[in-house]
N, C-alpha and C positions, 0 to 999 in steps of 0.2 A: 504493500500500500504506500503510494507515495506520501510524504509528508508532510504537505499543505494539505491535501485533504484531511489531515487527523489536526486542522487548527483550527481553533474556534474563535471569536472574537471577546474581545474584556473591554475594558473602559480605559480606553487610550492604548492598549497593551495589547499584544498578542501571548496568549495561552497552549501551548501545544499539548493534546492527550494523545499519547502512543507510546509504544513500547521501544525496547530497545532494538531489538529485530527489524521495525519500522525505518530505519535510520540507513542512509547509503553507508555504512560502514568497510574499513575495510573487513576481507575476512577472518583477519588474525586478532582482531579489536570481537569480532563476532565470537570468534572460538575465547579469546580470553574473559570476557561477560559472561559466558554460560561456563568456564571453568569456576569462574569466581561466585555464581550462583548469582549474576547479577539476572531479572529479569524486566521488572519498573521501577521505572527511574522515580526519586524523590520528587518533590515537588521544585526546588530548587534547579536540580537536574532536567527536569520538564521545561521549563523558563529558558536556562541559561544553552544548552548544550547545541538545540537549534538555529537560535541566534550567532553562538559563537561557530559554528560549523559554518554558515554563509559570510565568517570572517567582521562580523561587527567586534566593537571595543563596548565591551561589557564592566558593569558596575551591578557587582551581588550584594546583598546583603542578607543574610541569614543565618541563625543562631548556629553555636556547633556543634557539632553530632549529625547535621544534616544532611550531608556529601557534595561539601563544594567543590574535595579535591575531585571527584567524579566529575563535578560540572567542569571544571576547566580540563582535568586530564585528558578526556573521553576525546575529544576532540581537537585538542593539540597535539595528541598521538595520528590521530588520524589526519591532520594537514602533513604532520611528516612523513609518515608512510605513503601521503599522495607526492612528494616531493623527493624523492631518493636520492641517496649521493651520500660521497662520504663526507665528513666535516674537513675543513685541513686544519693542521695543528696547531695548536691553544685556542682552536676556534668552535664555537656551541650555536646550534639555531634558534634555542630556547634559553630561557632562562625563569626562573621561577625564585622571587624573593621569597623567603617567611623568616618571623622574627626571633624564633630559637633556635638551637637543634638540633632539642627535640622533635618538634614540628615538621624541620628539615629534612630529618631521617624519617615521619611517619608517610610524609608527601613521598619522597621518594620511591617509601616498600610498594606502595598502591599505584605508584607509577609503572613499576616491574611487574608486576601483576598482569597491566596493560601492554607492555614489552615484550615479554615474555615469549622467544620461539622468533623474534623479527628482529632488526640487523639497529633498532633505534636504543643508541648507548643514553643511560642516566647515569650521571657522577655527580657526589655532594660535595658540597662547601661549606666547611663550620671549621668554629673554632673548637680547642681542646683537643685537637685531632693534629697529625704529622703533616707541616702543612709542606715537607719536600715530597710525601708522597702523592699530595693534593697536586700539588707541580708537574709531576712525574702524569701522573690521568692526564690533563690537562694538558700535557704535551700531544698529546696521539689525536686531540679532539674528539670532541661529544658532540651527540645531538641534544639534550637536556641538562644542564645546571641548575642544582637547586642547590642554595646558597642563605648564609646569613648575612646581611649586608656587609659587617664589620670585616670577616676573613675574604668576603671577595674583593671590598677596597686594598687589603694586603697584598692578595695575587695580583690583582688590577698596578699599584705600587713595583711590583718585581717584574712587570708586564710579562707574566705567565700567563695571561688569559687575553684574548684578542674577542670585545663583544661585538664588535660592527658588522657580523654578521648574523647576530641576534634579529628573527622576524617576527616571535613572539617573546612577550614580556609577561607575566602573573607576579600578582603585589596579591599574596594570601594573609590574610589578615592583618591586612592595613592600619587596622587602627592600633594595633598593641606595637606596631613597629613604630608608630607616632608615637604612642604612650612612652619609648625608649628610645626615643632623640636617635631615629635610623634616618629621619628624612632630610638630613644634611649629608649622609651614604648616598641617599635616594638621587640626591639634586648634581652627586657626583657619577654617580654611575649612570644615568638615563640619557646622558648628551652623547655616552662612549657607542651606544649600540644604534643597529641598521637601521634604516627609515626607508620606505613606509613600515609601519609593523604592526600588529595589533595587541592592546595589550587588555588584560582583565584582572580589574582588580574586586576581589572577595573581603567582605567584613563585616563582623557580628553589629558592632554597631557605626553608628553615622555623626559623629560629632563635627562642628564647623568646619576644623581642618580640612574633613576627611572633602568635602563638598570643591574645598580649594584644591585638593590633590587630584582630583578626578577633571577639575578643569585644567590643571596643568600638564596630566600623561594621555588623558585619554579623548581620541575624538569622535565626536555625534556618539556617544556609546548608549547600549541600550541597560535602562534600567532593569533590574529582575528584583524581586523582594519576594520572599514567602512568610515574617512575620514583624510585625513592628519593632524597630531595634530596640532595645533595652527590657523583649519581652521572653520567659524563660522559656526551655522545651515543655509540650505541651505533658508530654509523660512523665515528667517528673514531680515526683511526690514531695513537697516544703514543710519542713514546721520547724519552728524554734526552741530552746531550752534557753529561759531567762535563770542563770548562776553566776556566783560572786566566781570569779577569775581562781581563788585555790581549790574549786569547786569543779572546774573543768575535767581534769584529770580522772577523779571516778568518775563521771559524769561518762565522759568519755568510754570506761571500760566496763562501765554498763550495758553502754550499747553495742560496743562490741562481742560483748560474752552473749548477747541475745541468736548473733547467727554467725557464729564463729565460722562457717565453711565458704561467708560471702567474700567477694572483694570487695576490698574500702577504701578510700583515699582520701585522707585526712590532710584538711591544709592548713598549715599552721602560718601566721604572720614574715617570720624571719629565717634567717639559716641557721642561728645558736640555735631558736626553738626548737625548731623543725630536728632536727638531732637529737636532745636531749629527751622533746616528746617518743621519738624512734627507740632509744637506747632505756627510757624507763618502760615501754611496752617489751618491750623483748627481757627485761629481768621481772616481768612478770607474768611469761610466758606466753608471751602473744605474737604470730611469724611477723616481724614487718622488718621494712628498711625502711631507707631514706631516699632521695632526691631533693639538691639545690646549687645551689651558685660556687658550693666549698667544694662539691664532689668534684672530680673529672670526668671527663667522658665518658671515659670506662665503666668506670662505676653507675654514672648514671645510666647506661645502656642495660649494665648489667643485670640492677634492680627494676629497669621497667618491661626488661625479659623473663627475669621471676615474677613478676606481678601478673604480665599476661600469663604465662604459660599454669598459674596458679598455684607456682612453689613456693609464694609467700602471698598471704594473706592482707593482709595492710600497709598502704605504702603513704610514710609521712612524706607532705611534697611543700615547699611556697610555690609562690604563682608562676614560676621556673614552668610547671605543669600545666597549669589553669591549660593552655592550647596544645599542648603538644604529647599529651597522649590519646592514643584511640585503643579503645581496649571495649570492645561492647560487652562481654563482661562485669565489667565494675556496677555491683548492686546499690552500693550507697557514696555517696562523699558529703563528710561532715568538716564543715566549718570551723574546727578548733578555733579559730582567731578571725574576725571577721575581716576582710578586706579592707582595706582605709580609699580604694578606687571600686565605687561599688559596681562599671561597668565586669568587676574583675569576678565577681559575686554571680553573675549571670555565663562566664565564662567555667568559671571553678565547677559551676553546679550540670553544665552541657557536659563533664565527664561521662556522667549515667544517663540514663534511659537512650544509648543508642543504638542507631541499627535498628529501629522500631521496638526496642524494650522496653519495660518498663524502669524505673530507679527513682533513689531514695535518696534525697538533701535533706539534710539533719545541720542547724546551725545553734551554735553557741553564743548567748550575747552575756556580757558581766555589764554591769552597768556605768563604768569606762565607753563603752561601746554600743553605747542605744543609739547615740547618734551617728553610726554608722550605718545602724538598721536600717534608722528615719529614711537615709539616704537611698536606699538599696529597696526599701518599699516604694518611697516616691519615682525612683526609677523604673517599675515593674508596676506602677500605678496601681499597687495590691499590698496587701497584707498577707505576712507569713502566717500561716494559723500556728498555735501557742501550743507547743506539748507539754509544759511544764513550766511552772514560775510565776512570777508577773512583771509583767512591765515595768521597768523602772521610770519615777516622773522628774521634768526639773531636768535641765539641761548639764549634762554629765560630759560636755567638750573636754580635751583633756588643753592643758595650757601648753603655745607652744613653748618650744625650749628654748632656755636663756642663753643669751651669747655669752660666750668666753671671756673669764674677768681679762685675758690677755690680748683680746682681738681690739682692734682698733674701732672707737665707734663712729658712725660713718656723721656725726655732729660734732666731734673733736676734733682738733688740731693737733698732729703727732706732738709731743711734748708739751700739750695740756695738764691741769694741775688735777684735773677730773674730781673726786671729791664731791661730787650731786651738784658743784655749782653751776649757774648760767653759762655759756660758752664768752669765754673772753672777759670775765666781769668778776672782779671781788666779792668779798663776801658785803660789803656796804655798797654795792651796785654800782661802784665808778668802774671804768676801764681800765684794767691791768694795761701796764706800759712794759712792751716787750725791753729787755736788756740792750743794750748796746753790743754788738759784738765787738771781741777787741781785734783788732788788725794781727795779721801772722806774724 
């Protein structure tokens, strides 16, 4: 069945219902979809993968767990497979940003997936990783780069990598690459690669930036949305535990000991915590590790391959995680420490329910952190239902923190007499008279 036929009309928008079969595919993209068990596409998938197939410059937006890497993959696999040829060396036709890599590495498994049995190479770019053997890939040419912005401005730097003949560009989850000062990478990397090109950029949510960024990489692009940003997946189960902060802890191993054979993912505030949370479950007998900013790569690979494959139970994570795991498995993720960026709260909690399952967000608030909540409801324009506690009232902001008796304050004159008085004026309000300096 052709593919206009299976379009229907929306309100300013075109909508497509068909399967994936429906699709001029190639045939190794056809055999890789039904190895993968893929058969209807998500709704996102639906929206974007048509559009991007007749070569438009798309702008997604939709929560995670949904399968955006599907929407742009699915068909930037297939423009190269309709284009063959080898790359020449340090040179890539694709490129694909995302802002971990974690993330890095999950894009890419799901890109092979799609690969899989055809002559089109992926190679990553992250930090934490040998970046002479990153060189060495890199030398023979790729069809596909997927990259963190930071180590491809490196190789870019050593000019191991030649982008100008990059035709597609993917910016996955744009807005956390904002959140992490990447778009000064972005403004350097975007002039180096091929023109015309198409690019498609994917993101949970849409802040003002994000509106400027799309006007400056992407052109006439077609919008696709399948839920209002800032709004949670729709199978995921919310409720709170209002506890004072040393109250976490059991709190915490209560709910664990309830179904001890789920997967969890616990995310704590910081990287001390995140550890220390790790290291007191495990001396009281419960599988978990960690994942954060302290681990290396290794390690962190390591732990979020026992997490999938279900040889450890619990994995404490910070928002190192929040995007860059896919694990449809994972039954619950509990909030140890609420987010202090609440789009980071709607990211943390898309761990679970996907792949069309169900799951379970369980959140912790002490009352340091109601006003985190406020934020994190008004975002999601709902209320988390209460499992336990009560609300705390009266405004529980925490102060911020005091600058350094040693830092210079930006109302002082270095060699100020400081002392709470007025800038430049004694203690009886006349004008202090600078000293004379003596001649050398």
């Amino acid at each position: 069945m052709p593919l206009h036929r299976a379009m229907i009309a929306g309100k300013g928008e075109r909508t497509y219902v068909f399967d994936f079969d429906m699709l001029d595919l190639a045939p190794a993209l056809n055999t890789a979809l039904e190895r993968g068990g893929f058969k209807q596409p998500t709704p996102i998938q639906s929206q974007a993968i048509p559009l991007a197939m007749e070569g438009h410059d798309i702008l997604g937006l939709a929560q995670t767990g949904t399968g955006k890497t599907l929407a742009f993959g699915l068909p930037l696999v297939n423009h190269l497979l309709a284009a063959p040829g080898k790359p020449a060396p340090k040179t890539s036709k694709a490129l694909i940003l995302a802002p971990t890599r974690e993330l890095v590495n999950q894009i890419a498994e799901s890109l092979r997936v799609l690969t899989n049995g055809t002559k089109v190479r992926v190679a990553t770019v992250v930090g934490g990783q040998s970046i002479n053997r990153q060189i060495g890939v890199l030398a023979r040419g790729t069809d596909i780069v997927v990259a963190t912005p930071g180590r491809l401005m490196d190789l870019m730097d050593r000019r191991a990598v030649d982008l100008s003949t990059v035709q597609h560009l993917v910016l996955d989850e744009a807005d956390q690459m904002l959140d992490l000062g990447f778009i000064h990478a972005l403004r350097k990397i975007a002039p180096q690669l091929g023109t015309p090109r198409q690019t498609m950029l994917f993101s949970a949510t849409m802040p003002k930036q994000m509106e400027e960024l799309s006007r400056a990489y992407l052109t006439n692009p077609r919008r696709v949305q399948v839920a209002p940003p800032g709004k949670a997946a729709d199978k995921v189960t919310q409720s709170v535990h209002f506890v004072d902060g040393p109250e976490k802890p059991t709190k915490l191993r209560e709910i664990l000991s309830r179904d001890p054979s789920a997967l969890t993912l616990v995310f704590s505030r910081t990287k001390h915590g995140a550890e220390k949370l790790m290291k007191g479950l495990v001396a009281d007998g419960f599988n978990a590790t960690s994942i954060h900013g302290n681990k290396s790569q290794g390690q962190r690979d390591r732990a979020i391959k026992a997490f999938r494959d279900g040889a450890v139970k619990v994995l404490v994570a910070t928002d190192v995680a929040a995007r860059g795991i896919d694990i449809p498995g994972v039954g619950y993720v509990i909030n140890y420490d609420l987010p202090e960026v609440p789009d980071n709260y709607i990211h943390r909690i898309g761990r679970t329910a996907r792949a069309g399952r169900d799951g379970e967000a369980i959140a912790f608030c002490a009352p340091k952190e109601a006003n985190l909540l406020r934020q994190i409801q008004k975002l999601m324009k709902t209320e988390i239902p209460v499992a336990s506690g009560i609300m705390p009232t009266g405004d529980f902001e925490e102060s911020k923190p005091k600058r350094s008796g040693g830092g210079r304050h930006r109302n002082r004159k270095p060699g100020g007499s400081g002392g709470g008085q007025p800038k430049g004026n004694a203690p009886n309000g006349n004008k202090r008279r600078r000293p004379r300096r003596r001649a050398a």
